[in-house]
RODO-2510 file (C-alpha; in nm, 4 decimals, decimal comma):
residues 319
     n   res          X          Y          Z
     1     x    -2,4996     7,0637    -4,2998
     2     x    -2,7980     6,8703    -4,4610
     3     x    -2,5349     6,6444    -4,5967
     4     x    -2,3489     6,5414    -4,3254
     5     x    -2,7064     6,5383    -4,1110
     6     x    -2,8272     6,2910    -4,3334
     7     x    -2,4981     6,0699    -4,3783
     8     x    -2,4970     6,0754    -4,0087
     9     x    -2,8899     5,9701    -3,9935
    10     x    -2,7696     5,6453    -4,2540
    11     x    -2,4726     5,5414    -4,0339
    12     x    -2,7210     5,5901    -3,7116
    13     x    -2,9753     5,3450    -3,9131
    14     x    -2,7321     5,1072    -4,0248
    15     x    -2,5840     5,0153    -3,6451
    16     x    -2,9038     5,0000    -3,5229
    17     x    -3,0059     4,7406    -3,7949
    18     x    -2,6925     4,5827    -3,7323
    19     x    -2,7260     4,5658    -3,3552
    20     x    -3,0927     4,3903    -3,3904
    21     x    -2,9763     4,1670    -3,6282
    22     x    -2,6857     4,0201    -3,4186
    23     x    -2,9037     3,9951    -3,1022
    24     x    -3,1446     3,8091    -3,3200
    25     x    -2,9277     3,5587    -3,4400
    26     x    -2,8228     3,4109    -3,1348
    27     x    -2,6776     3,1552    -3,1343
    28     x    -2,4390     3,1787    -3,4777
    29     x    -2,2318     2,9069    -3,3175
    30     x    -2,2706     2,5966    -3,1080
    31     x    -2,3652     2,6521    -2,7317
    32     x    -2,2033     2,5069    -2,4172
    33     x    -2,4030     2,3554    -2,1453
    34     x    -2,1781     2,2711    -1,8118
    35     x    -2,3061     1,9857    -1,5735
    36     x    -2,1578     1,9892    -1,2484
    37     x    -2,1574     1,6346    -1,2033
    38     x    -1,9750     1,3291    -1,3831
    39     x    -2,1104     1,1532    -1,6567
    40     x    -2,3689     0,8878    -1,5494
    41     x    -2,5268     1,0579    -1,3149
    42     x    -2,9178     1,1493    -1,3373
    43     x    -2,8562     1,5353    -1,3197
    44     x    -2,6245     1,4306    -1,6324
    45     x    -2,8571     1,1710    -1,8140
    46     x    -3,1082     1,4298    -1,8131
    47     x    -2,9065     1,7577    -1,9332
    48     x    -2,7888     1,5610    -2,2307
    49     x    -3,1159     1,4634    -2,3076
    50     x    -3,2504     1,8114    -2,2543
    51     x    -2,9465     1,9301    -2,4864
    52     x    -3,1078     1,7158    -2,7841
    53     x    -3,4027     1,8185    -2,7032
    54     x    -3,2821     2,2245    -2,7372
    55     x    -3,0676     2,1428    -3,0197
    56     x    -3,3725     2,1632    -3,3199
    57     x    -3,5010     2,4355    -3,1789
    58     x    -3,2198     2,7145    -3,1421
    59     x    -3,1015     2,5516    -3,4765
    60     x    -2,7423     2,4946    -3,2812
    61     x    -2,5332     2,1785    -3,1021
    62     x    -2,5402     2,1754    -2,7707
    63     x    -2,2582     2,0723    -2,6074
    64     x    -2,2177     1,8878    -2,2674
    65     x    -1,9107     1,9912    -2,0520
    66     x    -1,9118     1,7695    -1,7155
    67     x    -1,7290     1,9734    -1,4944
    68     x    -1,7574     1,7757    -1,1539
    69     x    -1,6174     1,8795    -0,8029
    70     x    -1,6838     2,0280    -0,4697
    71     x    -2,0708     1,9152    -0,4888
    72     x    -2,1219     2,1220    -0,8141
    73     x    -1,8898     2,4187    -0,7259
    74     x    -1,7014     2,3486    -0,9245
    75     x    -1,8897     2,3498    -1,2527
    76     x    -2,0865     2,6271    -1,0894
    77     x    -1,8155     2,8348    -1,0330
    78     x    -1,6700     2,8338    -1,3732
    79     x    -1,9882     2,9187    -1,5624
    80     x    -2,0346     3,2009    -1,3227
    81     x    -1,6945     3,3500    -1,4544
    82     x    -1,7538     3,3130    -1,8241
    83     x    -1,8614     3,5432    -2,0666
    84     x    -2,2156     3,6361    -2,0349
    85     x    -2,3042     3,5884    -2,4113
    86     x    -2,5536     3,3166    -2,3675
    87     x    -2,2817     3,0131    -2,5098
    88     x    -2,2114     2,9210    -2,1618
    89     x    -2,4971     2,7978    -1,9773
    90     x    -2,4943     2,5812    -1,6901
    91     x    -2,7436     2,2891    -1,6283
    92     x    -2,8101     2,1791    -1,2566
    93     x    -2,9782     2,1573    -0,9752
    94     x    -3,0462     2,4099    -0,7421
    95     x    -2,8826     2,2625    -0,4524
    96     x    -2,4965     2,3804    -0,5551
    97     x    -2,5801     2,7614    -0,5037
    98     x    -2,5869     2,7061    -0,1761
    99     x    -2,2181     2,5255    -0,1228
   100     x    -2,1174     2,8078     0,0412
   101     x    -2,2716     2,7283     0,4036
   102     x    -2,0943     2,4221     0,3895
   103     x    -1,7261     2,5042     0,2364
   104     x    -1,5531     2,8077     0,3383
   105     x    -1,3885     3,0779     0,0995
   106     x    -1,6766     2,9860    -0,1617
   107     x    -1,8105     3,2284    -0,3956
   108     x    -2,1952     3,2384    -0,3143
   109     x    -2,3767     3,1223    -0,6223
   110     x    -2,6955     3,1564    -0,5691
   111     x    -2,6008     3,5738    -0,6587
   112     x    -2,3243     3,4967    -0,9008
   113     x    -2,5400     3,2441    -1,1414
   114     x    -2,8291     3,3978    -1,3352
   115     x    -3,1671     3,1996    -1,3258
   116     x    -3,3308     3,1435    -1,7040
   117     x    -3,5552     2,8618    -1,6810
   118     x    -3,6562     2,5580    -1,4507
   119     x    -3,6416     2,2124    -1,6169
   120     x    -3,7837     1,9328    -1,3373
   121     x    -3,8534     1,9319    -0,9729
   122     x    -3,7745     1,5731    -0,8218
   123     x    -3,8592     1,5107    -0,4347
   124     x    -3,7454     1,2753    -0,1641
   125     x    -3,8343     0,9803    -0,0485
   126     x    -3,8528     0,9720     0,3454
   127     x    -3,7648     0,6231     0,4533
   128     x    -3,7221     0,4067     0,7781
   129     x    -3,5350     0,1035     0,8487
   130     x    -3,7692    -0,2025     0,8237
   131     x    -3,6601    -0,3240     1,1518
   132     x    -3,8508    -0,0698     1,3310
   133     x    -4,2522    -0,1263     1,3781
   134     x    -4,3645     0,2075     1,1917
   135     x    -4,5284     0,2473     0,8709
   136     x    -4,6360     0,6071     0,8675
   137     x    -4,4814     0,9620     0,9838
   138     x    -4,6451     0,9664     1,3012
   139     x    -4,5717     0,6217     1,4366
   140     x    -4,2104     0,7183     1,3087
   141     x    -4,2064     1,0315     1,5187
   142     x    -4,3821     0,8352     1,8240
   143     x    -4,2000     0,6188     1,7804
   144     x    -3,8078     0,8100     1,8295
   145     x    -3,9893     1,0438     2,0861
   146     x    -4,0624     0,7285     2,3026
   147     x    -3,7152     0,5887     2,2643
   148     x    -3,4893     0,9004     2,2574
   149     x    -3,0955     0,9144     2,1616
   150     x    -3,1092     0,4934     2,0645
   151     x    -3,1341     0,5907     1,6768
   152     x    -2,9241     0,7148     1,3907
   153     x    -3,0207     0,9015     1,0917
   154     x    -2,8125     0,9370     0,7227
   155     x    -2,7636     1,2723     0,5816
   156     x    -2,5048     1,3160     0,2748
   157     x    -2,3347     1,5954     0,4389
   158     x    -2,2803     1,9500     0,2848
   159     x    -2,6453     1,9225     0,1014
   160     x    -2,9710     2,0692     0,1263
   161     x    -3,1462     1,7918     0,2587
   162     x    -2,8870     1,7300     0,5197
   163     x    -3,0145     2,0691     0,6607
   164     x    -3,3975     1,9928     0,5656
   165     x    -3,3785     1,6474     0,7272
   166     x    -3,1804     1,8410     1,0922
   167     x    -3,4789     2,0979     1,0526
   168     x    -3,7581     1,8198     1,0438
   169     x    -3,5577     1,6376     1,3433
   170     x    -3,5421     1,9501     1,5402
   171     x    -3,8729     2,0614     1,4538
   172     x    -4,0626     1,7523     1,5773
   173     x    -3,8495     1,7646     1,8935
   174     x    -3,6787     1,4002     1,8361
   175     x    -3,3577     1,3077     1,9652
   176     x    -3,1264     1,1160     1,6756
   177     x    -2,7137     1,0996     1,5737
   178     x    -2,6973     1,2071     1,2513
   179     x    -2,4003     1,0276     1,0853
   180     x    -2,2858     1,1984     0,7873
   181     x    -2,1953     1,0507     0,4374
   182     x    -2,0157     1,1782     0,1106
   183     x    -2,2574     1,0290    -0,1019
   184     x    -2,6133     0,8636    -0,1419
   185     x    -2,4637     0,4996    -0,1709
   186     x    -2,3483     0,5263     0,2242
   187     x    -2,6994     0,5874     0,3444
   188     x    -2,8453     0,3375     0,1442
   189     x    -2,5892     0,0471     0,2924
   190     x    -2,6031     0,1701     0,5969
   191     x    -2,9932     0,1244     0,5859
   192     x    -2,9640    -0,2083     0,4710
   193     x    -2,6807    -0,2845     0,7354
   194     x    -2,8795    -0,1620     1,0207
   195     x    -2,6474     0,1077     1,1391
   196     x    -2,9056     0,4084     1,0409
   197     x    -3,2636     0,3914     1,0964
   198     x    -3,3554     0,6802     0,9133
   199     x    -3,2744     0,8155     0,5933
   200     x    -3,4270     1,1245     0,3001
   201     x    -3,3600     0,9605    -0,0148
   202     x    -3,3976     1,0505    -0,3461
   203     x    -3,7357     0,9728    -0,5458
   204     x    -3,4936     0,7668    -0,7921
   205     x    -3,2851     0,5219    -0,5456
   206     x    -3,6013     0,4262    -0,3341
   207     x    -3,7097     0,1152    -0,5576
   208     x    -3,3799     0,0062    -0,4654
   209     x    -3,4092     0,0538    -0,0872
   210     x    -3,7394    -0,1038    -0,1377
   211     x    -3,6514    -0,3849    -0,3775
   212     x    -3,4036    -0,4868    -0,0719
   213     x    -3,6239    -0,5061     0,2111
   214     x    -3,3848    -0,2697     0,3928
   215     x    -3,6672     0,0612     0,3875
   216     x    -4,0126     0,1334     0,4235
   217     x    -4,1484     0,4084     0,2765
   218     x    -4,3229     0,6522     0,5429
   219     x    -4,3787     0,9529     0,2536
   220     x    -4,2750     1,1757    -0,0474
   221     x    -4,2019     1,5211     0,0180
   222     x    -4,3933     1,6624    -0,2714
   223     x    -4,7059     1,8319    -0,2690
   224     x    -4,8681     1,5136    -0,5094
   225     x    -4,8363     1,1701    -0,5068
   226     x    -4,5332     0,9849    -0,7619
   227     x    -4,5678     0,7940    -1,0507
   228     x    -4,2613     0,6391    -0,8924
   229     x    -4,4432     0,5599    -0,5428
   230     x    -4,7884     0,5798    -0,6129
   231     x    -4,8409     0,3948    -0,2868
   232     x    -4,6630     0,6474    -0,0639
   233     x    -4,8577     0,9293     0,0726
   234     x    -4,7094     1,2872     0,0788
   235     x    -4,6220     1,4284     0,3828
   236     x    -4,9008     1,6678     0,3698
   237     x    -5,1567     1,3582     0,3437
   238     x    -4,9713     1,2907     0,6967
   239     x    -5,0591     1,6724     0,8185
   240     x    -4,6657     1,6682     0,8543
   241     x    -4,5724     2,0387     0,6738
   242     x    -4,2473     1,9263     0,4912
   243     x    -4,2166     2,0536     0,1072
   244     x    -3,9044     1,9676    -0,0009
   245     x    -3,7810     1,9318    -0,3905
   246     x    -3,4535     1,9644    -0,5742
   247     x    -3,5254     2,1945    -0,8803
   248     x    -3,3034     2,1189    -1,2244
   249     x    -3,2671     2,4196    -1,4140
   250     x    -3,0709     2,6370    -1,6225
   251     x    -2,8503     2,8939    -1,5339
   252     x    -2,6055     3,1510    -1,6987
   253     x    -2,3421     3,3666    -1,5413
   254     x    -2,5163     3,8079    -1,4840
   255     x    -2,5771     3,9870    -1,7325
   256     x    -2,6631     3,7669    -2,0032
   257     x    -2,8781     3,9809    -2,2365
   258     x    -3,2332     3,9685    -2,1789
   259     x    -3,3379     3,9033    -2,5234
   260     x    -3,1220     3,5971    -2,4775
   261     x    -3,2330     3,4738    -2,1667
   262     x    -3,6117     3,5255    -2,2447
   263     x    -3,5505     3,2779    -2,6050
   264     x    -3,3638     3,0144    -2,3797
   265     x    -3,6639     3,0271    -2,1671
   266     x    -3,9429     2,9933    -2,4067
   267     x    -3,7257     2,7043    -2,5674
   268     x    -3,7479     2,5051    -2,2224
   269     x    -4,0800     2,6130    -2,1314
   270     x    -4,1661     2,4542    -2,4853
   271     x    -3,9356     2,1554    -2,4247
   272     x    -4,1105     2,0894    -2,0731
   273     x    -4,4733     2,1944    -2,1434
   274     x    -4,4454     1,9477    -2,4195
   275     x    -4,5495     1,5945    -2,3857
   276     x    -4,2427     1,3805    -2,4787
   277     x    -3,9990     1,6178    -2,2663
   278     x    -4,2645     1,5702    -2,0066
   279     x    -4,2623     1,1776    -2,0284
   280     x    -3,8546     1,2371    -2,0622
   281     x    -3,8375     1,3910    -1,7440
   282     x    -4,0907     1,1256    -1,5384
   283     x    -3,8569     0,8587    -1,6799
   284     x    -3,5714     1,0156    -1,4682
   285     x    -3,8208     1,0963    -1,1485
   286     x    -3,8807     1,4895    -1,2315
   287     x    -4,2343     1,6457    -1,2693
   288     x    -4,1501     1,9242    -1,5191
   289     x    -4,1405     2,2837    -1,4160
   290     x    -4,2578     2,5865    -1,6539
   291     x    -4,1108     2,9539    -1,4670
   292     x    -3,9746     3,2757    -1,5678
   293     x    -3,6435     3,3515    -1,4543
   294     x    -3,8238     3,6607    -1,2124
   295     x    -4,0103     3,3652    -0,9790
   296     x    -3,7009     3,1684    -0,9599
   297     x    -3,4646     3,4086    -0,8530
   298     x    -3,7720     3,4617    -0,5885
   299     x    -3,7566     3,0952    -0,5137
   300     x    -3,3646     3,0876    -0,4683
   301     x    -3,3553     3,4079    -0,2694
   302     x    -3,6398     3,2447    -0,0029
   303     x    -3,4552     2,9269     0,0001
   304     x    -3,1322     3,1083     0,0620
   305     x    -3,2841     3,2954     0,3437
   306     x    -3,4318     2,9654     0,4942
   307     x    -3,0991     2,7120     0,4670
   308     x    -2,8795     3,0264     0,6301
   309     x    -3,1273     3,0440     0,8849
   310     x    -3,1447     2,6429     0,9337
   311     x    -2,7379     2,6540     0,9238
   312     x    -2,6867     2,9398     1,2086
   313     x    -2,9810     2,7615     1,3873
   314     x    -2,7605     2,4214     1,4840
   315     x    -2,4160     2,5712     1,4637
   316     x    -2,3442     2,4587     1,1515
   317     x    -2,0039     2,6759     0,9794
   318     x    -1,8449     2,6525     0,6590
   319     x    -1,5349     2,3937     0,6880
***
């Protein structure tokens, strides 16, 4: 009995050891990173530079899989079915987990994707048509308040800040059409073409608006100034309570092993803490972000909470 007790003991020892030793080698093989976008795009640009950035530190390639479609679904989607043993990993912003208050018969991603670690945070720009005599928030909303229904606004439809931007409408009690478009290059002409007045655009396209004499910029929604607007106050500096910021990150699909998704996210806390992936990040128009995956599952489940409550507030239903 002392025999086979002790043979047993060995075999007991030797999985164990065998067990830590593959959870501590991830990754034995190169790791997949899906971006829901196509290639050229600034949430791409930066996940391939983040990928180089990983690379030297896991000891692994990184590969980038563009998987565009459905505003991110898509990609989103796919990681969320595939095996969660940390090689499939999904870099993007937070705005796709929330596709499914805008398209019907969507799986809802923001409880299907597992958070590991925030990368950047990159605000808006809130602009107005140069043809109109404001230059800050409040002559804007004076403005629209003392001539109501003659103005349009640009939202790219089925995104967060199409909601955000209804919510600040609503909120301050102006009357506006919203006219809808697939894509941040329709607001932008439209702005220079006079047929919106109004427009939330992102940090990185407002040098163009700018550059054109189309916009004026009335204020950043971030809680600091930019390094790419230093001369437009926050909305805060306005007493106007708007926060609004679209969070890169990385994501896996549940149950990725913890030990796994704690390494990924000391290797991009390291990567964004650090003072080149910091300067890579402000080249793009992000301020990097250091979190554990606990406070941003808290972020996405309050953010959830608010854009279902901004959706049922105006009507708004999947299509």
């Amino acid at each position: 009995m002392k025999s086979k007790s002790f043979a047993t003991a060995i075999c007991l020892s030797v999985s164990l050891v065998t067990t830590g030793a593959m959870a501590q080698a991830y990754p034995v093989r190169p790791v997949t990173i899906v971006v829901p976008a196509s290639p050229g795009g600034s949430t791409d640009a930066v996940g391939r530079v983040f990928a180089k950035f990983m690379e030297p530190r896991i000891k692994q390639p990184v590969i980038i899989e563009n998987r565009s479609g459905a505003g991110g679904y898509v990609g989103g989607s796919a990681v969320a079915r595939a095996n969660p043993d940390g090689y499939t990993l999904l870099f993007a912003p937070d705005v796709i987990l929330y596709s499914n208050l805008f398209i019907k018969d969507q799986r809802v991603l923001s409880q299907e994707l597992l958070p590991i670690a925030a990368v950047g945070s990159s605000p808006f720009a809130i602009v107005a048509n140069s043809k109109l005599p404001v230059k800050t928030m409040r002559d804007f909303i004076a403005f629209i308040k003392a001539n109501p229904g003659k103005h349009n606004y640009g939202a790219v439809g089925g995104t967060t800040v199409q909601l955000e931007t209804n919510a600040f409408i609503r909120s301050n009690g102006l009357d506006m059409v919203e006219i809808p478009y697939p894509d941040t290059a329709g607001p932008v002409r439209a702005l220079a073409s006079n047929t919106i007045q109004f427009f939330w655009s992102p940090i990185t396209t407002l040098k163009a608006i700018l550059d054109t004499g189309a916009g004026v910029g009335l204020a950043v929604t971030s809680e600091r100034r930019q390094p790419l607007a230093p001369d437009i106050p926050t909305t805060g500096e306005q007493g106007i309570n708007v926060v609004y910021n679209v969070n890169n990150g990385l994501f896996g699909p549940l149950n990725v092993p913890k030990d796994i998704v704690d390494l990924l996210n000391r290797v991009s806390n390291e990567i964004t803490s650090g003072a080149e992936g910091k300067a890579m990040l402000a080249k793009f128009g992000y301020e990097s972000v250091t979190a554990d995956p606990a406070e941003i599952a808290r972020q996405i489940a309050a953010s959830s909470k608010r854009y279902t409550e901004i959706a049922a507030s105006i009507g708004l239903k999947p299509q």
